[in-house]
C-alpha positions, 0 to 999 in steps of 0.5 A, a space after each residue: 805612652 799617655 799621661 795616663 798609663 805613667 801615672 797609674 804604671 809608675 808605683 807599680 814598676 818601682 815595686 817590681 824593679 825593687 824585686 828584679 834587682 834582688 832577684 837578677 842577683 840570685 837567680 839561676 845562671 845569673 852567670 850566663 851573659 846571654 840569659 842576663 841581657 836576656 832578662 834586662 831587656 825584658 824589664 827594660 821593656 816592662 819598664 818603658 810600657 807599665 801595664 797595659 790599659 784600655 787604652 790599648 787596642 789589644 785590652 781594650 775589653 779588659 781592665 788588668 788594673 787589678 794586677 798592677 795595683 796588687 802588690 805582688 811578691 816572688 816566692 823565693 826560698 823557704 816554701 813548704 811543699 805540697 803532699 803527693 795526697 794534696 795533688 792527686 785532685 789534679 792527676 789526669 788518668 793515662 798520663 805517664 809523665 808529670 812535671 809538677 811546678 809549686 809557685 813557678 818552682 820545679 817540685 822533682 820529689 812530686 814530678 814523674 818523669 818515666 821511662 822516655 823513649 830516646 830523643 824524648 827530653 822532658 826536664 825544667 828549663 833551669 836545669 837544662 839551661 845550667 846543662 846545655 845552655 847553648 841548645 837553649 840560647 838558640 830558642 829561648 826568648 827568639 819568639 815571643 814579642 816584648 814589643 807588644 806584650 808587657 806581661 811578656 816582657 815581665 815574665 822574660 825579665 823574671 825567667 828562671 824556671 818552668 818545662 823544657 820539653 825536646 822531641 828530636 828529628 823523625 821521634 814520636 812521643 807516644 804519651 801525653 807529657 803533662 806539665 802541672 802548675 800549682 800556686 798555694 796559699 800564702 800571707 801574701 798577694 803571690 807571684 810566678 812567671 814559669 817560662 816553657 820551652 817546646 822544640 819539636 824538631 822536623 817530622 816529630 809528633 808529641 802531645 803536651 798539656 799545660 795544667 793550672 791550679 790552686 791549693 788554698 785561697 789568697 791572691 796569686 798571679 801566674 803570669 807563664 809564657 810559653 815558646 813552642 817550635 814546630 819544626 818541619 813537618 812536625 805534629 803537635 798538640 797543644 793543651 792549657 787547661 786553667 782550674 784556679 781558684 775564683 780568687 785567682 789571676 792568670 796571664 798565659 802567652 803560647 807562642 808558636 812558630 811553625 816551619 813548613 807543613 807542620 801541623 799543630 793544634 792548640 786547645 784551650 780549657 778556661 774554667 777558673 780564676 778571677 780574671 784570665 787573660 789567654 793569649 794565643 800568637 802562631 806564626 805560620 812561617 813555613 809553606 803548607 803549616 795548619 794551625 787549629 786554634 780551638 777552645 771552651 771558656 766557662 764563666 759564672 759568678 764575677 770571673 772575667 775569661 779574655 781570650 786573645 788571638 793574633 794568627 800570622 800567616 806569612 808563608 803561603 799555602 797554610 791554614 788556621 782554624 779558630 773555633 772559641 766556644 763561651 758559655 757565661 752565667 751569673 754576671 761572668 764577662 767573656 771575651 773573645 778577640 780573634 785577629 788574622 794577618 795575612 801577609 802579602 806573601 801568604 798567597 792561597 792562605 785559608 783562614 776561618 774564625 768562629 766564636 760562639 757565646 750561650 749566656 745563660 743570666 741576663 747580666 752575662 756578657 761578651 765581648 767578641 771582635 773577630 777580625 782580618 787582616 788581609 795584605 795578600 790577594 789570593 786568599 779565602 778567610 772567613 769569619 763570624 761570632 753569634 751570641 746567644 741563650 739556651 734554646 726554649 725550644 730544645 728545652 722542652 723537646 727534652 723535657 716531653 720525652 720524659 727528661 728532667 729539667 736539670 738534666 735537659 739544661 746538662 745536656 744542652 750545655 754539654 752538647 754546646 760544650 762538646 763542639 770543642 771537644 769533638 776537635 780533640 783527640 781522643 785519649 786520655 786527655 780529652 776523657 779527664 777534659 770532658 769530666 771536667 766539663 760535665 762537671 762543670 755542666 751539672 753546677 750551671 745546670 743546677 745554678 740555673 734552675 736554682 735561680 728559676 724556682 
Protein backbone atom coordinates (compact mmCIF):
# COMPACT_ATOMS: atom_id res chain seq x y z
CA UNK A 1 0.00 0.00 0.00
CA UNK A 2 1.41 3.42 -0.92
CA UNK A 3 2.13 6.50 1.41
CA UNK A 4 -0.57 7.92 -0.67
CA UNK A 5 -3.75 5.98 -0.09
CA UNK A 6 -2.75 6.08 4.26
CA UNK A 7 -2.64 9.28 4.00
CA UNK A 8 -5.68 10.21 2.58
CA UNK A 9 -7.58 6.72 3.79
CA UNK A 10 -6.61 6.90 7.12
CA UNK A 11 -9.48 9.73 8.61
CA UNK A 12 -11.79 8.10 6.94
CA UNK A 13 -11.17 4.56 8.41
CA UNK A 14 -11.11 6.17 12.02
CA UNK A 15 -14.53 7.51 11.45
CA UNK A 16 -15.92 4.23 10.12
CA UNK A 17 -14.28 2.13 12.86
CA UNK A 18 -15.76 4.44 15.39
CA UNK A 19 -19.35 3.14 13.60
CA UNK A 20 -18.53 -0.52 13.25
CA UNK A 21 -17.98 -0.67 16.65
CA UNK A 22 -21.27 0.91 17.69
CA UNK A 23 -23.03 -0.98 15.11
CA UNK A 24 -21.18 -4.78 15.87
CA UNK A 25 -22.69 -4.35 19.17
CA UNK A 26 -26.21 -3.90 17.80
CA UNK A 27 -26.54 -5.49 15.17
CA UNK A 28 -28.96 -8.36 13.90
CA UNK A 29 -27.74 -11.63 15.09
CA UNK A 30 -24.63 -10.20 16.53
CA UNK A 31 -25.02 -13.74 18.57
CA UNK A 32 -24.08 -15.78 15.74
CA UNK A 33 -20.18 -16.46 15.85
CA UNK A 34 -19.97 -17.16 12.16
CA UNK A 35 -21.87 -13.67 10.87
CA UNK A 36 -19.69 -12.03 13.69
CA UNK A 37 -16.26 -13.17 12.12
CA UNK A 38 -18.10 -12.72 9.02
CA UNK A 39 -18.11 -8.94 9.68
CA UNK A 40 -14.75 -8.49 11.53
CA UNK A 41 -12.74 -9.75 8.46
CA UNK A 42 -14.41 -7.48 6.32
CA UNK A 43 -13.48 -4.56 8.28
CA UNK A 44 -10.43 -5.74 8.89
CA UNK A 45 -9.86 -5.89 5.29
CA UNK A 46 -11.48 -2.26 4.56
CA UNK A 47 -9.35 -1.52 7.30
CA UNK A 48 -5.88 -2.79 5.69
CA UNK A 49 -6.72 -1.24 2.04
CA UNK A 50 -8.80 2.25 2.79
CA UNK A 51 -10.64 3.44 -0.32
CA UNK A 52 -9.22 2.43 -3.37
CA UNK A 53 -7.22 5.43 -5.50
CA UNK A 54 -6.19 5.98 -9.12
CA UNK A 55 -3.57 4.34 -8.28
CA UNK A 56 -5.14 0.94 -8.60
CA UNK A 57 -5.58 -0.56 -11.88
CA UNK A 58 -9.19 -1.28 -11.36
CA UNK A 59 -10.26 2.62 -10.70
CA UNK A 60 -7.94 3.91 -12.50
CA UNK A 61 -10.73 6.07 -14.47
CA UNK A 62 -12.50 7.00 -11.22
CA UNK A 63 -11.71 8.92 -8.51
CA UNK A 64 -13.90 7.59 -5.30
CA UNK A 65 -12.36 10.59 -3.21
CA UNK A 66 -15.56 12.15 -2.98
CA UNK A 67 -16.85 9.00 -1.01
CA UNK A 68 -14.27 8.61 1.45
CA UNK A 69 -13.75 12.53 2.42
CA UNK A 70 -17.75 12.68 2.97
CA UNK A 71 -18.64 11.88 6.46
CA UNK A 72 -21.13 9.29 6.20
CA UNK A 73 -23.57 7.93 8.90
CA UNK A 74 -25.46 4.62 9.17
CA UNK A 75 -29.37 5.20 9.55
CA UNK A 76 -30.02 3.23 12.48
CA UNK A 77 -33.33 3.78 14.65
CA UNK A 78 -35.87 6.57 14.61
CA UNK A 79 -36.42 6.84 10.54
CA UNK A 80 -39.59 7.87 9.59
CA UNK A 81 -41.07 5.94 6.59
CA UNK A 82 -42.32 6.74 3.47
CA UNK A 83 -45.95 6.77 2.26
CA UNK A 84 -47.13 3.82 -0.24
CA UNK A 85 -48.50 7.25 -2.20
CA UNK A 86 -44.51 8.50 -2.20
CA UNK A 87 -43.48 5.17 -3.76
CA UNK A 88 -45.93 4.51 -6.34
CA UNK A 89 -43.46 6.88 -8.95
CA UNK A 90 -41.36 3.62 -8.79
CA UNK A 91 -43.84 0.63 -8.88
CA UNK A 92 -43.27 -1.27 -12.27
CA UNK A 93 -46.48 -2.35 -13.73
CA UNK A 94 -46.93 -6.50 -13.88
CA UNK A 95 -44.87 -6.82 -10.83
CA UNK A 96 -46.46 -8.81 -8.19
CA UNK A 97 -44.03 -9.41 -5.61
CA UNK A 98 -42.21 -6.14 -4.28
CA UNK A 99 -39.53 -6.09 -1.15
CA UNK A 100 -39.12 -2.59 -0.45
CA UNK A 101 -35.76 -1.39 1.62
CA UNK A 102 -35.64 2.39 3.24
CA UNK A 103 -32.18 3.56 3.87
CA UNK A 104 -30.88 -0.37 3.74
CA UNK A 105 -33.75 -1.12 6.25
CA UNK A 106 -36.77 -4.03 5.31
CA UNK A 107 -40.03 -1.56 5.17
CA UNK A 108 -42.63 -4.77 5.38
CA UNK A 109 -45.98 -2.40 5.89
CA UNK A 110 -44.53 -0.91 2.12
CA UNK A 111 -43.29 -4.69 0.86
CA UNK A 112 -45.82 -6.97 -1.11
CA UNK A 113 -44.99 -10.47 -1.07
CA UNK A 114 -48.21 -12.31 -2.71
CA UNK A 115 -49.27 -15.60 -3.33
CA UNK A 116 -45.39 -17.32 -3.94
CA UNK A 117 -45.70 -20.73 -5.56
CA UNK A 118 -44.01 -23.66 -3.36
CA UNK A 119 -40.21 -23.55 -3.35
CA UNK A 120 -40.33 -19.94 -4.12
CA UNK A 121 -38.68 -17.80 -0.81
CA UNK A 122 -38.65 -14.36 -1.17
CA UNK A 123 -37.94 -12.51 2.54
CA UNK A 124 -35.02 -10.13 4.09
CA UNK A 125 -31.74 -11.47 4.58
CA UNK A 126 -32.01 -10.78 8.57
CA UNK A 127 -35.07 -12.29 9.18
CA UNK A 128 -34.17 -15.51 7.51
CA UNK A 129 -30.76 -15.19 8.79
CA UNK A 130 -32.49 -15.17 12.41
CA UNK A 131 -34.76 -18.18 11.01
CA UNK A 132 -32.29 -20.68 9.24
CA UNK A 133 -29.18 -19.20 9.96
CA UNK A 134 -27.24 -22.51 8.82
CA UNK A 135 -28.98 -22.54 4.99
CA UNK A 136 -27.41 -19.08 4.93
CA UNK A 137 -23.92 -19.79 6.52
CA UNK A 138 -23.41 -21.94 3.53
CA UNK A 139 -23.80 -19.08 0.76
CA UNK A 140 -23.19 -15.86 2.43
CA UNK A 141 -19.90 -14.09 2.05
CA UNK A 142 -18.61 -17.53 -0.12
CA UNK A 143 -18.30 -15.40 -3.22
CA UNK A 144 -17.57 -12.09 -3.16
CA UNK A 145 -13.86 -11.05 -3.19
CA UNK A 146 -12.84 -8.61 -0.20
CA UNK A 147 -9.43 -9.12 -1.37
CA UNK A 148 -9.74 -6.92 -4.42
CA UNK A 149 -12.94 -4.97 -3.50
CA UNK A 150 -12.80 -2.72 -0.43
CA UNK A 151 -16.20 -1.40 -1.02
CA UNK A 152 -16.82 -4.96 -0.59
CA UNK A 153 -15.27 -5.56 2.39
CA UNK A 154 -17.02 -2.51 4.02
CA UNK A 155 -20.31 -3.74 3.01
CA UNK A 156 -19.53 -7.12 4.53
CA UNK A 157 -18.18 -5.52 7.82
CA UNK A 158 -21.88 -3.74 8.00
CA UNK A 159 -24.12 -6.64 6.54
CA UNK A 160 -27.18 -6.67 8.71
CA UNK A 161 -30.07 -6.57 6.00
CA UNK A 162 -31.19 -6.66 2.36
CA UNK A 163 -33.38 -9.59 -0.08
CA UNK A 164 -33.13 -13.40 0.52
CA UNK A 165 -34.56 -14.64 -2.74
CA UNK A 166 -34.44 -18.94 -2.71
CA UNK A 167 -36.01 -20.97 -5.75
CA UNK A 168 -35.70 -24.71 -4.92
CA UNK A 169 -34.43 -27.81 -7.14
CA UNK A 170 -36.65 -28.10 -10.58
CA UNK A 171 -39.09 -24.72 -9.27
CA UNK A 172 -39.66 -21.92 -11.99
CA UNK A 173 -40.98 -18.33 -10.53
CA UNK A 174 -43.12 -17.47 -13.13
CA UNK A 175 -43.15 -13.39 -11.98
CA UNK A 176 -40.74 -10.91 -11.96
CA UNK A 177 -39.49 -10.59 -7.82
CA UNK A 178 -38.59 -7.09 -7.77
CA UNK A 179 -36.46 -5.59 -4.93
CA UNK A 180 -36.82 -1.93 -4.32
CA UNK A 181 -34.12 0.23 -2.72
CA UNK A 182 -35.17 3.80 -1.68
CA UNK A 183 -32.44 6.33 0.21
CA UNK A 184 -34.52 9.56 1.72
CA UNK A 185 -33.57 12.61 2.47
CA UNK A 186 -31.61 13.27 5.84
CA UNK A 187 -29.81 16.49 7.80
CA UNK A 188 -26.91 14.26 7.30
CA UNK A 189 -24.47 12.70 4.50
CA UNK A 190 -26.29 9.01 4.81
CA UNK A 191 -25.40 5.66 4.36
CA UNK A 192 -26.69 1.60 3.64
CA UNK A 193 -24.88 -1.31 2.72
CA UNK A 194 -27.90 -3.71 1.69
CA UNK A 195 -26.56 -7.12 1.08
CA UNK A 196 -28.51 -9.71 -1.12
CA UNK A 197 -28.45 -13.22 -1.25
CA UNK A 198 -29.84 -15.12 -4.50
CA UNK A 199 -29.88 -19.04 -4.63
CA UNK A 200 -31.25 -20.60 -7.37
CA UNK A 201 -30.98 -24.22 -6.87
CA UNK A 202 -30.51 -26.86 -9.91
CA UNK A 203 -32.84 -26.65 -12.98
CA UNK A 204 -34.69 -23.60 -11.45
CA UNK A 205 -35.59 -20.31 -13.36
CA UNK A 206 -36.75 -16.82 -11.87
CA UNK A 207 -36.36 -13.03 -12.93
CA UNK A 208 -35.09 -10.47 -10.37
CA UNK A 209 -34.70 -6.97 -10.45
CA UNK A 210 -32.98 -4.75 -8.29
CA UNK A 211 -34.26 -0.98 -8.16
CA UNK A 212 -32.46 2.12 -6.97
CA UNK A 213 -33.91 5.35 -6.04
CA UNK A 214 -34.24 8.96 -4.14
CA UNK A 215 -37.10 10.71 -2.04
CA UNK A 216 -35.69 13.99 -1.72
CA UNK A 217 -32.25 15.45 -1.86
CA UNK A 218 -28.88 15.68 0.51
CA UNK A 219 -25.71 13.03 0.20
CA UNK A 220 -26.64 9.52 0.41
CA UNK A 221 -24.38 6.62 -0.41
CA UNK A 222 -25.69 2.88 -1.50
CA UNK A 223 -23.07 0.87 -1.12
CA UNK A 224 -25.15 -3.07 -1.99
CA UNK A 225 -23.58 -6.23 -2.62
CA UNK A 226 -25.08 -8.86 -3.98
CA UNK A 227 -24.36 -12.95 -4.39
CA UNK A 228 -26.34 -14.84 -6.73
CA UNK A 229 -25.80 -18.72 -6.95
CA UNK A 230 -27.03 -20.13 -10.35
CA UNK A 231 -27.03 -23.78 -9.50
CA UNK A 232 -26.93 -26.39 -12.18
CA UNK A 233 -28.66 -25.88 -15.20
CA UNK A 234 -30.59 -23.10 -13.88
CA UNK A 235 -31.82 -20.02 -15.48
CA UNK A 236 -31.98 -16.63 -14.31
CA UNK A 237 -32.22 -13.19 -14.98
CA UNK A 238 -30.45 -10.41 -13.35
CA UNK A 239 -31.86 -6.52 -13.27
CA UNK A 240 -30.08 -3.20 -11.63
CA UNK A 241 -31.72 -0.51 -12.45
CA UNK A 242 -30.14 2.88 -10.52
CA UNK A 243 -32.54 6.15 -10.94
CA UNK A 244 -31.11 8.14 -7.89
CA UNK A 245 -31.02 11.68 -7.58
CA UNK A 246 -27.85 13.72 -9.35
CA UNK A 247 -26.79 14.33 -5.90
CA UNK A 248 -26.31 10.63 -5.40
CA UNK A 249 -23.31 7.87 -4.94
CA UNK A 250 -23.89 4.33 -5.58
CA UNK A 251 -21.49 1.44 -5.32
CA UNK A 252 -23.15 -1.64 -6.57
CA UNK A 253 -21.17 -5.60 -6.72
CA UNK A 254 -23.37 -8.54 -8.32
CA UNK A 255 -21.29 -11.60 -7.85
CA UNK A 256 -22.22 -14.67 -9.77
CA UNK A 257 -21.45 -17.99 -9.41
CA UNK A 258 -22.80 -20.42 -12.04
CA UNK A 259 -22.45 -24.28 -11.88
CA UNK A 260 -22.79 -26.47 -15.01
CA UNK A 261 -24.80 -25.10 -17.88
CA UNK A 262 -26.55 -22.61 -16.17
CA UNK A 263 -27.74 -19.85 -17.96
CA UNK A 264 -27.76 -16.21 -16.79
CA UNK A 265 -28.41 -13.05 -17.94
CA UNK A 266 -27.33 -9.55 -16.15
CA UNK A 267 -28.94 -6.42 -17.41
CA UNK A 268 -27.82 -3.08 -16.14
CA UNK A 269 -29.75 0.34 -16.47
CA UNK A 270 -27.77 3.45 -15.16
CA UNK A 271 -29.72 6.62 -15.46
CA UNK A 272 -28.90 8.53 -12.09
CA UNK A 273 -26.60 9.34 -9.31
CA UNK A 274 -23.74 11.53 -9.13
CA UNK A 275 -20.96 9.17 -9.45
CA UNK A 276 -21.79 5.34 -10.01
CA UNK A 277 -19.70 2.58 -9.78
CA UNK A 278 -20.98 -0.99 -11.41
CA UNK A 279 -19.39 -3.83 -10.81
CA UNK A 280 -20.36 -7.04 -12.52
CA UNK A 281 -17.73 -10.26 -11.41
CA UNK A 282 -19.50 -14.03 -13.06
CA UNK A 283 -17.41 -17.15 -12.31
CA UNK A 284 -18.24 -19.49 -14.77
CA UNK A 285 -17.22 -22.25 -12.85
CA UNK A 286 -19.38 -25.45 -14.20
CA UNK A 287 -18.97 -26.83 -17.80
CA UNK A 288 -21.29 -25.49 -20.49
CA UNK A 289 -22.59 -22.14 -18.15
CA UNK A 290 -23.54 -18.88 -20.61
CA UNK A 291 -23.37 -15.51 -19.19
CA UNK A 292 -24.62 -12.53 -20.89
CA UNK A 293 -23.65 -9.27 -19.41
CA UNK A 294 -25.71 -6.57 -21.03
CA UNK A 295 -26.37 -2.83 -20.21
CA UNK A 296 -27.13 0.91 -21.07
CA UNK A 297 -25.53 4.06 -19.00
CA UNK A 298 -27.17 7.69 -19.73
CA UNK A 299 -25.02 10.50 -18.43
CA UNK A 300 -25.87 14.41 -18.98
CA UNK A 301 -24.81 17.20 -16.60
CA UNK A 302 -21.53 16.42 -14.28
CA UNK A 303 -22.65 12.64 -13.28
CA UNK A 304 -19.87 10.05 -13.58
CA UNK A 305 -21.26 6.30 -14.74
CA UNK A 306 -18.07 3.53 -14.09
CA UNK A 307 -18.73 0.26 -15.28
CA UNK A 308 -16.57 -2.40 -14.37
CA UNK A 309 -16.40 -6.06 -15.31
CA UNK A 310 -14.33 -9.04 -14.47
CA UNK A 311 -15.77 -12.17 -16.39
CA UNK A 312 -13.97 -15.55 -15.19
CA UNK A 313 -14.14 -18.53 -17.28
CA UNK A 314 -12.82 -21.39 -15.36
CA UNK A 315 -14.77 -24.44 -16.84
CA UNK A 316 -14.38 -25.27 -20.12
CA UNK A 317 -17.29 -25.16 -22.98
CA UNK A 318 -18.87 -21.82 -21.45
CA UNK A 319 -19.51 -18.46 -23.11
CA UNK A 320 -20.13 -14.73 -22.05
CA UNK A 321 -21.31 -11.93 -23.85
CA UNK A 322 -20.55 -8.46 -22.82
CA UNK A 323 -22.47 -5.70 -24.64
CA UNK A 324 -22.39 -2.13 -22.86
CA UNK A 325 -24.02 0.87 -24.52
CA UNK A 326 -23.06 4.78 -23.41
CA UNK A 327 -24.75 7.59 -24.26
CA UNK A 328 -23.37 11.03 -22.53
CA UNK A 329 -24.38 14.87 -23.03
CA UNK A 330 -23.20 17.89 -21.19
CA UNK A 331 -19.92 17.11 -19.46
CA UNK A 332 -21.00 13.46 -18.08
CA UNK A 333 -17.93 10.90 -18.19
CA UNK A 334 -18.65 7.26 -18.63
CA UNK A 335 -16.86 4.22 -18.24
CA UNK A 336 -16.33 1.14 -19.29
CA UNK A 337 -13.85 -1.59 -18.07
CA UNK A 338 -14.44 -4.85 -19.56
CA UNK A 339 -11.72 -7.67 -18.52
CA UNK A 340 -12.10 -11.49 -19.67
CA UNK A 341 -9.81 -14.33 -17.86
CA UNK A 342 -9.79 -17.60 -19.17
CA UNK A 343 -8.29 -19.80 -17.38
CA UNK A 344 -6.00 -22.64 -18.59
CA UNK A 345 -8.64 -25.29 -17.99
CA UNK A 346 -11.38 -23.10 -19.67
CA UNK A 347 -10.82 -24.74 -23.17
CA UNK A 348 -13.15 -24.29 -26.18
CA UNK A 349 -14.26 -20.95 -24.08
CA UNK A 350 -16.16 -18.34 -26.52
CA UNK A 351 -16.16 -14.79 -25.08
CA UNK A 352 -16.88 -11.51 -26.78
CA UNK A 353 -17.11 -7.83 -25.37
CA UNK A 354 -18.34 -4.85 -27.07
CA UNK A 355 -18.96 -1.17 -25.74
CA UNK A 356 -20.16 1.42 -27.58
CA UNK A 357 -20.23 5.40 -26.71
CA UNK A 358 -22.59 8.12 -28.65
CA UNK A 359 -21.47 11.71 -27.03
CA UNK A 360 -23.48 13.99 -27.74
CA UNK A 361 -21.52 17.57 -26.39
CA UNK A 362 -18.05 18.18 -27.19
CA UNK A 363 -17.21 17.93 -23.23
CA UNK A 364 -18.54 14.13 -22.98
CA UNK A 365 -16.14 11.63 -22.15
CA UNK A 366 -15.18 8.20 -22.08
CA UNK A 367 -13.03 5.96 -20.99
CA UNK A 368 -13.37 2.39 -22.56
CA UNK A 369 -10.71 -0.34 -21.97
CA UNK A 370 -11.86 -3.75 -22.93
CA UNK A 371 -9.55 -6.35 -22.15
CA UNK A 372 -8.35 -10.38 -22.40
CA UNK A 373 -6.96 -12.31 -20.52
CA UNK A 374 -6.32 -15.62 -22.05
CA UNK A 375 -4.43 -18.60 -20.14
CA UNK A 376 -6.05 -21.61 -22.22
CA UNK A 377 -5.15 -22.24 -26.00
CA UNK A 378 -8.35 -23.71 -27.44
CA UNK A 379 -10.50 -20.37 -27.31
CA UNK A 380 -12.28 -17.90 -29.51
CA UNK A 381 -12.58 -14.44 -27.47
CA UNK A 382 -13.28 -11.19 -29.08
CA UNK A 383 -13.48 -7.95 -28.37
CA UNK A 384 -13.78 -4.22 -29.32
CA UNK A 385 -15.38 -0.65 -28.30
CA UNK A 386 -16.25 2.32 -30.83
CA UNK A 387 -17.07 6.08 -29.88
CA UNK A 388 -19.00 8.18 -31.52
CA UNK A 389 -21.52 11.31 -32.38
CA UNK A 390 -25.08 11.12 -33.52
CA UNK A 391 -25.10 10.45 -37.11
CA UNK A 392 -25.48 13.68 -39.52
CA UNK A 393 -26.54 11.79 -41.95
CA UNK A 394 -29.15 9.78 -40.22
CA UNK A 395 -30.35 13.29 -39.16
CA UNK A 396 -31.48 14.71 -42.02
CA UNK A 397 -32.51 11.33 -43.78
CA UNK A 398 -35.36 11.76 -41.02
CA UNK A 399 -35.68 15.02 -41.19
CA UNK A 400 -36.55 15.14 -45.12
CA UNK A 401 -39.35 12.52 -44.67
CA UNK A 402 -41.01 15.30 -42.76
CA UNK A 403 -39.99 14.40 -39.11
CA UNK A 404 -39.29 17.16 -36.67
CA UNK A 405 -35.69 17.84 -35.38
CA UNK A 406 -36.35 16.96 -31.72
CA UNK A 407 -38.04 13.91 -32.89
CA UNK A 408 -35.36 12.53 -35.25
CA UNK A 409 -32.77 13.27 -32.21
CA UNK A 410 -35.54 10.72 -29.86
CA UNK A 411 -35.26 8.30 -32.33
CA UNK A 412 -31.94 8.00 -33.17
CA UNK A 413 -31.07 7.93 -29.34
CA UNK A 414 -33.84 5.27 -28.83
CA UNK A 415 -32.77 3.15 -31.52
CA UNK A 416 -28.92 3.09 -30.06
CA UNK A 417 -30.53 2.72 -26.91
CA UNK A 418 -33.01 -0.09 -28.06
CA UNK A 419 -29.79 -2.39 -29.08
CA UNK A 420 -29.63 -3.36 -25.09
CA UNK A 421 -33.25 -3.64 -24.70
CA UNK A 422 -33.68 -5.95 -27.81
CA UNK A 423 -31.30 -8.51 -25.18
CA UNK A 424 -34.16 -8.22 -22.76
CA UNK A 425 -37.01 -10.44 -22.33
CA UNK A 426 -39.87 -9.19 -23.09
CA UNK A 427 -42.46 -8.82 -20.04
CA UNK A 428 -43.21 -6.40 -17.65
CA UNK A 429 -39.82 -5.28 -16.83
CA UNK A 430 -38.26 -4.58 -20.24
CA UNK A 431 -42.08 -2.49 -20.99
CA UNK A 432 -41.31 -0.10 -17.47
CA UNK A 433 -37.24 -0.39 -18.61
CA UNK A 434 -38.09 1.04 -22.29
CA UNK A 435 -40.44 3.97 -20.73
CA UNK A 436 -37.64 4.95 -18.66
CA UNK A 437 -35.76 5.25 -21.52
CA UNK A 438 -37.95 7.01 -23.89
CA UNK A 439 -37.97 9.14 -21.43
CA UNK A 440 -34.78 9.66 -20.94
CA UNK A 441 -34.51 10.14 -24.87
CA UNK A 442 -37.01 12.81 -25.06
CA UNK A 443 -34.94 15.17 -22.03
CA UNK A 444 -31.46 14.61 -24.29
CA UNK A 445 -33.43 15.18 -27.49
CA UNK A 446 -34.93 18.41 -26.03
CA UNK A 447 -31.42 19.53 -24.22
CA UNK A 448 -29.64 19.15 -27.30
CA UNK A 449 -31.64 20.98 -29.43
CA UNK A 450 -31.56 23.53 -26.87
CA UNK A 451 -28.10 23.76 -26.82
CA UNK A 452 -28.05 24.21 -30.98
CA UNK A 453 -30.55 27.26 -31.06
Amino acid sequence: MGSGRVATASPAIQKYAESFGGFEKSAASHDLAWLRKLRQDGFARFSETGFPTTRDEDWRFTNPAAIAQTPFRLVRNGRSLPSQKDLNQFQIPGVGCRLVFVDGRFAETLSSIGNLPAGVTVCNLASEIARNPGAIEQHLGRYLNTQRDSFGALNTAFLEDGAYVHIAKGVVAEGPIAVLFVSTAHEFPAVNHPRNLIVAEENSQATIVEDYVSLGGGQSLCNTVTELVAGDHSVVSHYMIEREHAGAFNVSTLRIQQGRTADVASHSVLLGGALVRNNIHPVLAGEGGECLINGLFIGNGRQHLDNYMLVEHASPHCGSRQFYNGILDGHAHGVFHGRIIVHKDAQKTDAKQTNRNLLLSDTAQIDTKPQLEIYADDVKCTHGATIGQMEENSLFYLRSRGIDEMSARRLLLVAFASECMDRMKEGPVRTHIEKLIHDHAFRLAESSLRKIA
